[in-house]
C-alpha positions in Angstrom: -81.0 -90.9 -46.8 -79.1 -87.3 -47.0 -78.2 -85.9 -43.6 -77.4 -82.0 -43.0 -75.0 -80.9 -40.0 -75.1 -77.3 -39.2 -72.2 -75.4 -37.4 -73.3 -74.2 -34.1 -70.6 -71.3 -34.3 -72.0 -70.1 -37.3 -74.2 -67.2 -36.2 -76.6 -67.3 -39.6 -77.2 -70.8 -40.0 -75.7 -71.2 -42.9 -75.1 -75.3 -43.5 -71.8 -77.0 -44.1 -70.7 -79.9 -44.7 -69.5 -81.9 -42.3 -68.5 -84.7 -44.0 -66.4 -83.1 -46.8 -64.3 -80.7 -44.6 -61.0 -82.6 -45.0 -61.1 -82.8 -48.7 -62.3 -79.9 -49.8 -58.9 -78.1 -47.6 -56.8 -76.0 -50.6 -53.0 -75.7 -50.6 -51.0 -72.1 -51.3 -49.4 -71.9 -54.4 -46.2 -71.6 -53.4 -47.1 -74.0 -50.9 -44.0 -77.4 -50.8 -43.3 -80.1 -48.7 -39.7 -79.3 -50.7 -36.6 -77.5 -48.3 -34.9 -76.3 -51.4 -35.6 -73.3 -51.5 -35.2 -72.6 -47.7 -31.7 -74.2 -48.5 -30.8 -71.2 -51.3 -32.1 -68.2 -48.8 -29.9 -69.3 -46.4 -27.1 -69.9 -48.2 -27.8 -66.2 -50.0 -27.9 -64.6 -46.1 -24.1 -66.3 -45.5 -22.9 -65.1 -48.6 -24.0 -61.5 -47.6 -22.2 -61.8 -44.6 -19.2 -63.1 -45.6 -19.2 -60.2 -48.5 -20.1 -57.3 -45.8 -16.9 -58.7 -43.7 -14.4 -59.3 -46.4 -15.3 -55.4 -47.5 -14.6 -53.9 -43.8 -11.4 -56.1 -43.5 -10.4 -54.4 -47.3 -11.3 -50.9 -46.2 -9.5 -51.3 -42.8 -6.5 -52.2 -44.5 -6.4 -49.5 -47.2 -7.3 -47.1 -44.4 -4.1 -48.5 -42.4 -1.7 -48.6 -45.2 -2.6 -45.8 -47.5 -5.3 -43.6 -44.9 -6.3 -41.4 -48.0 -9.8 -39.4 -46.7 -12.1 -37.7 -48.1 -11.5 -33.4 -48.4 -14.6 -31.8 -47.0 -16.0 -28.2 -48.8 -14.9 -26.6 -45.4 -12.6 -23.7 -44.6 -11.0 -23.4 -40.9 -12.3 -20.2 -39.2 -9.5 -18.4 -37.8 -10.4 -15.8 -35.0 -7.3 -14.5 -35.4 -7.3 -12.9 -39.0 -8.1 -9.5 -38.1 -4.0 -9.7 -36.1 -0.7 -8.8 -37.6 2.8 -7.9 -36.6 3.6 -4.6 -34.9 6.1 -2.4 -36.6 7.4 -1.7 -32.9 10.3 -3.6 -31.7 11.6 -4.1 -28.2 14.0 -0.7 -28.2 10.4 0.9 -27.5 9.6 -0.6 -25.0 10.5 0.7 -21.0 13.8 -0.2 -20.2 14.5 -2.4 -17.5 18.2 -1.8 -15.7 19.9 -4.2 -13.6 21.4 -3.2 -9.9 23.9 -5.0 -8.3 21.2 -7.5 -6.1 22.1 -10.1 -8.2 25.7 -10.6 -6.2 23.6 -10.9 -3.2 21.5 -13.4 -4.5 24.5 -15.8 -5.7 26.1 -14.8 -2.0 23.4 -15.8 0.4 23.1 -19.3 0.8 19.0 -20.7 0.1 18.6 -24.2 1.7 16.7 -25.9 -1.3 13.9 -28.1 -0.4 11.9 -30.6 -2.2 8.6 -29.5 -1.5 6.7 -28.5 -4.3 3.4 -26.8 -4.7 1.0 -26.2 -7.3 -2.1 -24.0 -7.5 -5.3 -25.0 -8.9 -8.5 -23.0 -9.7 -11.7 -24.5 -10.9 -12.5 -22.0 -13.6 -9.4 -23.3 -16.0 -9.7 -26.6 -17.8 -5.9 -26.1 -18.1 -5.5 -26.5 -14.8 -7.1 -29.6 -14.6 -4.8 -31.1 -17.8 -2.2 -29.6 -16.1 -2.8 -31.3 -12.6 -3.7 -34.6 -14.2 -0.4 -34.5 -16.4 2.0 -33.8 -13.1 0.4 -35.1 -9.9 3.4 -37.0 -9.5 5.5 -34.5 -9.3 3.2 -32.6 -6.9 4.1 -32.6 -3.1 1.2 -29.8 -2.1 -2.2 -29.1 -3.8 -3.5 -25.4 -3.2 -7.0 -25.5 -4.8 -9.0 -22.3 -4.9 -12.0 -23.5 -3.2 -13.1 -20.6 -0.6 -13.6 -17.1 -0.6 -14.3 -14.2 1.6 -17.7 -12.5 0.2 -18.5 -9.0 0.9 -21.1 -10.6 4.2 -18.2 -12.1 5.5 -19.1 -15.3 5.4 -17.1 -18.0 3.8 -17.8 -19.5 0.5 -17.0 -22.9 -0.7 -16.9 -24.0 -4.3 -15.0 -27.2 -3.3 -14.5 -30.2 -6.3 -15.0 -33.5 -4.8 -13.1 -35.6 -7.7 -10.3 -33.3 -7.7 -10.1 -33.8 -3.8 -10.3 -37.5 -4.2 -7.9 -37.3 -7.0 -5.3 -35.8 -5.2 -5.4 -38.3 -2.0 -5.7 -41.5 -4.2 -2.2 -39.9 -5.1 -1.0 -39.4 -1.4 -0.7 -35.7 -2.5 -1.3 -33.1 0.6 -4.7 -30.6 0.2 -4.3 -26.9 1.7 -7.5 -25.1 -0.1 -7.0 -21.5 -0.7 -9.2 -18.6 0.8 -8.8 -15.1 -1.2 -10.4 -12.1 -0.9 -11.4 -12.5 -4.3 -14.5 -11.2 -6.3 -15.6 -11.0 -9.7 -12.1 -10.8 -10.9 -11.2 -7.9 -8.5 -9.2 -8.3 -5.0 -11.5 -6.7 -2.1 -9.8 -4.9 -0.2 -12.6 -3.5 1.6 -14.1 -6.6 2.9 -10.8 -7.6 4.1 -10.7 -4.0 6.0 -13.9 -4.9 7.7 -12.7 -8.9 8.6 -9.6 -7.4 10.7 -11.4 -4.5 12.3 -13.9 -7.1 14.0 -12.1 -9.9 16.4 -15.8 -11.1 16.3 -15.7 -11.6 12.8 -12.6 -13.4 12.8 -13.7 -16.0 15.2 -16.5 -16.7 13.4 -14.5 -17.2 9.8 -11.8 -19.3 11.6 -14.2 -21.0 13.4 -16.1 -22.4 10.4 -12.9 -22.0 8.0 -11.5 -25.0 10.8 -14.5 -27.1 10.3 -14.3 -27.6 6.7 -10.7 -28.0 6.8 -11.3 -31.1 9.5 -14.9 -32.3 7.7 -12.6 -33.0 4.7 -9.8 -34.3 5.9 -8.0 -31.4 4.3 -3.9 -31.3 6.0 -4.2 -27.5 6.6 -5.1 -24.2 4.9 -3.7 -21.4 2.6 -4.6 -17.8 2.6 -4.7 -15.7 0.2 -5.6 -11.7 0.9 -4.0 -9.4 -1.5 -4.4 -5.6 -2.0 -4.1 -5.4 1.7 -4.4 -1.8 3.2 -1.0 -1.3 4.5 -3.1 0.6 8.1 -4.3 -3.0 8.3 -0.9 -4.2 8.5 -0.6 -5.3 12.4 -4.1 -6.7 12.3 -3.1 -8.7 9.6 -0.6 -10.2 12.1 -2.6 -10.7 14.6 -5.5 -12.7 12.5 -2.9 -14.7 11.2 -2.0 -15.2 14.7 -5.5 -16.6 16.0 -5.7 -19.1 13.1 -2.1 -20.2 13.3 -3.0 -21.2 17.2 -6.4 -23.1 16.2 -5.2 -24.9 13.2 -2.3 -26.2 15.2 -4.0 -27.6 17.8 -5.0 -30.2 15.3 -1.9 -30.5 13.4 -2.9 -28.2 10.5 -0.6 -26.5 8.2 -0.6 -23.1 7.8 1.1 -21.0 4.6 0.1 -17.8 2.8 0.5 -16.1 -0.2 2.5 -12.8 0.0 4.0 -10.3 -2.7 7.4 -9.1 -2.8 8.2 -5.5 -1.0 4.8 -4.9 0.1 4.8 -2.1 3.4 1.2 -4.1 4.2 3.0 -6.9 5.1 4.9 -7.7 8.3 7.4 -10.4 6.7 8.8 -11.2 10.0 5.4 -11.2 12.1 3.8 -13.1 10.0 7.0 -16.1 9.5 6.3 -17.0 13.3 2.7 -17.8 12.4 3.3 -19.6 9.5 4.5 -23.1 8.5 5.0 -21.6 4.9 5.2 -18.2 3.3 4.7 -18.7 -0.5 6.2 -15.4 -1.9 4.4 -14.3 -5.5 7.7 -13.4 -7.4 4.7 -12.4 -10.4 3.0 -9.3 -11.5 5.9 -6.6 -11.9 3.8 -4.9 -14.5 0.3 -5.4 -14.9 -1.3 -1.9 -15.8 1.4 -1.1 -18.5 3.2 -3.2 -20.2 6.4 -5.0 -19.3 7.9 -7.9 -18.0 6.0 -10.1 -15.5 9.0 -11.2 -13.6 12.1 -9.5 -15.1 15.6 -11.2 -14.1 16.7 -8.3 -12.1 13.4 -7.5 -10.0 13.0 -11.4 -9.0 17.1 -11.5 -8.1 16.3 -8.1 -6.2 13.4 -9.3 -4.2 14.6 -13.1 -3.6 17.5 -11.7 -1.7 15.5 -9.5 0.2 13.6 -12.0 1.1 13.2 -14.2 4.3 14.3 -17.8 3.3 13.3 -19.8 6.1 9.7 -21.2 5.6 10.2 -19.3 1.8 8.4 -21.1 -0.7 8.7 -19.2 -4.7 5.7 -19.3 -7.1 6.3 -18.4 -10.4 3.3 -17.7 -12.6 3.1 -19.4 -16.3 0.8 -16.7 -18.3 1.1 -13.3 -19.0 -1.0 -10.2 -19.7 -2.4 -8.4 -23.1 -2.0 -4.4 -23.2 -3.9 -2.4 -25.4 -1.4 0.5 -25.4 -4.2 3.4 -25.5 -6.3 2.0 -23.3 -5.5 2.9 -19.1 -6.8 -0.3 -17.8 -4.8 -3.1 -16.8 -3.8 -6.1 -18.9 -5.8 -9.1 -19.4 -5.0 -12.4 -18.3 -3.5 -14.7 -21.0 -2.5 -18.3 -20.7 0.7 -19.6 -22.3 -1.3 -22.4 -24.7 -3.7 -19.0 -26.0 -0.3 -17.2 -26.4 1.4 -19.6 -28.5 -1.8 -20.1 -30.0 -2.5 -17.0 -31.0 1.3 -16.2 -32.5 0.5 -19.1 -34.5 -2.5 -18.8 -36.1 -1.7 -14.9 -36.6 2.0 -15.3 -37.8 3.9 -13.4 -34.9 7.0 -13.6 -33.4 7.7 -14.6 -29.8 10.4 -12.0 -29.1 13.7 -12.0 -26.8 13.9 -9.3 -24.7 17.2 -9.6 -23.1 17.4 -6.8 -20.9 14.2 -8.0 -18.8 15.2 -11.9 -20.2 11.2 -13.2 -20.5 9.6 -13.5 -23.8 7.0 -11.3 -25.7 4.8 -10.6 -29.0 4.0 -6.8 -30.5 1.0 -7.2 -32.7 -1.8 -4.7 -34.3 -5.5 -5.6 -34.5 -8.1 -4.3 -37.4 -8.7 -1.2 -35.4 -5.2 -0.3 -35.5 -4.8 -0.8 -31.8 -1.5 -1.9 -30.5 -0.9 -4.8 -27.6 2.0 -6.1 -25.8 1.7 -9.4 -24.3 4.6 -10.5 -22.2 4.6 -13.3 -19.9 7.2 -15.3 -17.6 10.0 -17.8 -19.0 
């Protein structure tokens, strides 16, 4: 007697046979119980490697031995193409006589000291290369990190891993304050800071709790284009942030120019632990020397040597000859750069003793650039 099973999962009854499940099951066709051919694709995959290794160690030695690389279709764009050498040579430019100051300065006797300080500003990757390449050498960091705006309140543009940077090195901090804005010394807002006591307590006040917040050893200001009426008050702000930064053992220093009837040299020595004197900037509406030999002789031995620390300046300025602005600002690197690319040559002028280039532009204008040695 036949018997018919019937899959309960099958939703349309369709019979099967139970009973001839097992040998009715197909194989594949490619289908072996054979490890052959698993044996040849492996052995294919090691060969590949083995080829892909032995090729990099080839290439890596060529590349060491003989590095010959591939020329790309590119052409170097050179900003400077449009710059040529001047006909002018140094004979027209001003003349810059020698007095007899320079017997003074061999006569009086400078106590040299091994302090040395460095300025820093945050806008010049330079000066960060620069900082990074001597903080060894370094004794005093003066970032520029606060400013005076035209509200009289204090701005602070501080950079944490340069601070920490500099203490990991056991380097001092005094952060700068200037009077500076938008490229431009204010002398105006300066006016206004000395002619109100009120003011004053207010910026030291809060100039003395950043100093202290961040562990900062003292503070250096910075106020140029002073108004030389303002002189004495000068002074006497000096002397009110001399007396609260010393109660906690804070340095004190500034920044003065050379021969400047705003400044009371003397007044302001007693309260200072350091007057950093800006031997820069002998010419910087027309052209001429930053710091010729004569003029820093001149003004060092004018000079009060005491607390006397000398900053040089390492840039210079570009003139355009017809125009009656000032120069702009040039580093040393874009200097050399510049001659460079544009095939000038870096002058001798040995009447002044600092380096300079003449050059013409497509326009036909004519610049000077001179900076210190």
């Amino acid at each position: 007697m036949q018997t018919t099973q019937f899959n309960k999962k099958n939703r349309r009854g369709e019979k099967t046979a139970g009973s001839h499940t097992d040998k009715s099951k197909k194989k594949f066709i490619f289908e072996t119980s054979s490890l052959k051919r698993w044996h040849i694709i492996v052995s294919l995959f090691i060969l590949v490697i083995i080829f892909t290794l032995f090729s990099a160690f080839v290439s890596g030695l060529s590349l060491h031995f003989n590095p010959v690389l591939p020329t790309w279709g590119t052409e170097e764009k050179n900003e400077f193409s449009t710059i040529y050498p001047s006909d002018n040579d140094s004979g027209q430019l001003s003349s810059f006589s020698e007095d007899e100051s320079h017997k003074k300065f061999l006569e009086n006797r400078i106590v040299n000291k091994d302090d040395f300080y460095a300025f820093y500003v945050n806008w010049d990757k330079n000066s960060e290369r620069s900082l990074k390449n001597n903080i060894d050498q370094i004794d005093v960091l003066v970032p520029q990190w606060f400013s005076l705006n035209s509200n009289l309140e204090l701005k602070s543009s501080v950079q944490k891993d340069i601070e920490d940077f500099a203490k990991k090195h056991h380097t001092k901090v005094l952060p700068l304050l200037t009077n500076e804005s938008n490229g431009k010394w204010d002398e105006q807002t300066v006016h206004r800071l000395l002619q109100s006591p009120q003011e004053q307590s207010k910026l030291i006040h809060n100039l003395h709790h950043q100093i202290k917040e961040n562990g900062y050893d003292g503070v250096n200001i910075d106020f140029e284009n002073i108004k030389s009426s303002d002189r004495e008050l000068l002074t006497d702000f000096m002397k009110k942030l001399y007396t609260a930064f010393h109660e906690d053992g804070l340095m004190v220093t500034m920044d003065v120019p050379p021969a400047n009837k705003a400044f009371d040299y003397s007044g302001l020595e007693q309260y200072n632990d350091r007057m950093i004197l800006m031997m820069y900037d002998e010419h910087f509406q027309s052209p001429g020397p930053i710091a010729s030999f004569s003029w820093y002789q001149n003004n060092l031995s004018k000079s009060l040597k005491d607390k006397m620390i000398v900053s040089l300046g390492n840039y210079g300025y570009d003139w355009n000859e017809k125009s009656k602005q000032g120069g702009e600002v040039v580093s040393f690197e874009d200097v050399m750069r510049m001659a460079q690319k544009a095939h000038l040559n870096v002058e001798w002028d040995d009447e002044s003793k600092t380096p300079y280039v003449n050059y013409k532009d497509g326009t036909g204008r004519m610049s000077y650039g001179f900076w210190t040695a």
